[in-house]
LUMGULUM-972686 format. One record per residue (C-alpha): x, y, z; residue in one letter. Coordinates in steps of 0.05 Angstrom, whole numbers. Each point is the difference from the previous one (the first is absolute). Layout:
// LUMGULUM-972686
- X,Y,Z,a
...
//
This chain:
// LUMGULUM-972686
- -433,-21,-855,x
- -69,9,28,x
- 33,2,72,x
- 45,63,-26,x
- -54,30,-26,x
- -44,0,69,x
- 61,22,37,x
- -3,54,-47,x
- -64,17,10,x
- 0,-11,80,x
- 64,44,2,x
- 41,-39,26,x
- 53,1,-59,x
- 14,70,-29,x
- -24,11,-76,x
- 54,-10,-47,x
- 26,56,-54,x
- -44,1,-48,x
- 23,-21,-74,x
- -52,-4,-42,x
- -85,6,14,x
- 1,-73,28,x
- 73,-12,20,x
- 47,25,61,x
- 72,-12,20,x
- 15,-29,67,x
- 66,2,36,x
- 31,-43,52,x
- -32,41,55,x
- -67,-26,-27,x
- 16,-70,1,x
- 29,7,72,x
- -67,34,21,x
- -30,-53,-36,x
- 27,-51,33,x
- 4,19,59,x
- -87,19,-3,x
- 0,-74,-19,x
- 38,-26,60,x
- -47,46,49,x
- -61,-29,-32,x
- 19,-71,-12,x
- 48,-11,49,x
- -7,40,58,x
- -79,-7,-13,x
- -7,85,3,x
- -67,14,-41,x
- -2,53,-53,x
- -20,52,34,x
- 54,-6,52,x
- 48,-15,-42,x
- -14,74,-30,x
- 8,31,69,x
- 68,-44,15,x
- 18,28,-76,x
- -14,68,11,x
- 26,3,78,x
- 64,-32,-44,x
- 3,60,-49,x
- -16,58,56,x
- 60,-43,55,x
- 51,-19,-58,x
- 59,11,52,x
- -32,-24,58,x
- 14,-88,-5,x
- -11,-6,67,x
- -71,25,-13,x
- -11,-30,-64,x
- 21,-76,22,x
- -52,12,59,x
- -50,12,-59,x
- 13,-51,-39,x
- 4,-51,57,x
- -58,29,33,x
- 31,19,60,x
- -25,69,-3,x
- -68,25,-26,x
- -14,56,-57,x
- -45,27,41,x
- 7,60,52,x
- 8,-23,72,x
- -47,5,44,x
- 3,54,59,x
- 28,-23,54,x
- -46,-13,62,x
- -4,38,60,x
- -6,-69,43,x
- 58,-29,23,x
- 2,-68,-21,x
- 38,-66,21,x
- 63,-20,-33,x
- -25,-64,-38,x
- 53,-59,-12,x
- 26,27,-63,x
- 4,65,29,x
- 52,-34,59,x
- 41,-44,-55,x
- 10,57,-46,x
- 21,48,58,x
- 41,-52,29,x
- 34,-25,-69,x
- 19,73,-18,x
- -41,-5,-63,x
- -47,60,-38,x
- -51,-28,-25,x
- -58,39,-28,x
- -63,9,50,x
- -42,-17,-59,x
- 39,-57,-10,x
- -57,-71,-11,x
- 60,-35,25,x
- -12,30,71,x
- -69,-38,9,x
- 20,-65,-29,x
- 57,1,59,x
- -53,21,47,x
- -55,-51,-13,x
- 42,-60,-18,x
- 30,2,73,x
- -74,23,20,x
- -27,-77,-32,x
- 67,-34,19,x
- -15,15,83,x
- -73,-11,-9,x
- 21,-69,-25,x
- 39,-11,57,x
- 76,5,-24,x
- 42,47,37,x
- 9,63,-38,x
- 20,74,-3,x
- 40,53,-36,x
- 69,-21,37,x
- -14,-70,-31,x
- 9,36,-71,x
- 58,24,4,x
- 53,-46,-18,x
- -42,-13,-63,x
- -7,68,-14,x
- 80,3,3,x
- -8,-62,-66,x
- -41,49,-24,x
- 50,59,4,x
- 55,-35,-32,x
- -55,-30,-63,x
- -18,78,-9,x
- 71,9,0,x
- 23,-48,-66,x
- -73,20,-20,x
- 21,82,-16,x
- 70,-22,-13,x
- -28,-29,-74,x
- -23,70,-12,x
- 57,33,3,x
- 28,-3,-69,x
- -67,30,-33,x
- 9,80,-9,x
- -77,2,-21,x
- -48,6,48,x
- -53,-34,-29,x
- 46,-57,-16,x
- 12,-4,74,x
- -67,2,20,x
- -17,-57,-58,x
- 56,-43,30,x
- -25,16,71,x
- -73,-22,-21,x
- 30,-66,-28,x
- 50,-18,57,x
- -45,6,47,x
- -63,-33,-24,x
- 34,-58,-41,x
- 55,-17,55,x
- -52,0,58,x
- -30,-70,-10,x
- 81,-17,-16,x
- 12,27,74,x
- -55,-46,31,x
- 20,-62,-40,x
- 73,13,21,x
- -27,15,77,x
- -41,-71,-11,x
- 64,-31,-21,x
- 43,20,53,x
- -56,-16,44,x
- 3,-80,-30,x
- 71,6,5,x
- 11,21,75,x
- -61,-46,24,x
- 40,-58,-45,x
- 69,4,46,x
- -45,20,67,x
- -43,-63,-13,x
- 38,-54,-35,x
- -40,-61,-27,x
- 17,-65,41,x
//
């Protein structure tokens, strides 16, 4: 209860109808927004404030998913982009894989850098590297995104389909790596029998 009520108070579940000096009402659209503020904070590991601003960019973008999953996955920032700069400047790997996969991907997007330094660490530690390298992962990748929006398909809300976003793709992510690590035991098993 003392969650709800700071929720409440940090906005980031609308006031009920009020019924009496000390009671409201609350509908399922609370308990969605409720839940789904929990999943941001607890799950996908958003802080209050924001959670607010992924809220609020939520009730202002309410027909916009594409937007709203960006959000909520942090793909995309709340904040304005910056202005562009008037120097040219070198496609970075990410840049290459993305143009050469096809895909749009936000410029803001953290998932840029992470692309871009872990090949940056992987040549300085001597292992053979680049964007091109990526790509037949990034083709795994296409297909888990694929079944990954599929199981969102058969909610009409969109905070329900945010919510089940949120949860998919945090709680199936270490399920991903220990299925990778599995497959990994498995194909070394039949390249490397035991004597």
């Amino acid at each position: 209860m003392a969650t709800i009520k700071y929720y409440l108070r940090e906005e980031l579940v609308p006031a009920g109808v009020a019924t009496s000096a000390t009671q409201a009402e609350y509908d399922d659209h609370h308990l969605r927004r409720l839940r789904l503020a929990r999943a941001l904070i607890a799950v996908r590991g958003l802080s209050v404030s924001t959670t607010r601003e992924v809220l609020r960019a939520l009730d202002e973008h309410s027909t916009d998913l594409h937007l709203l999953f960006g959000l909520a996955l942090g793909a995309v920032s709340t904040e304005e982009p910056d202005s562009p700069s008037d120097q040219p400047q070198e496609p970075t790997p990410a840049d290459e894989l993305i143009s050469a996969l096809g895909w749009e991907i936000s410029e803001k997007a953290p998932t840029r850098a992470t692309i871009t330094d872990t090949l940056g660490t992987l040549r300085e530690l001597g292992l053979p590297a680049d964007w091109q390298t990526l790509v037949p992962y990034a083709r795994l990748a296409e297909q888990t995104a694929d079944l990954d929006l599929a199981q969102l398909e058969d909610a009409d809300d969109p905070l329900e389909r945010v919510e089940r976003a949120v949860l998919l793709t945090i709680l199936m992510e270490p399920v991903l790596l220990a299925l990778r690590r599995m497959a990994q035991e498995n194909e070394s098993a039949k390249r490397h029998p035991r004597p």
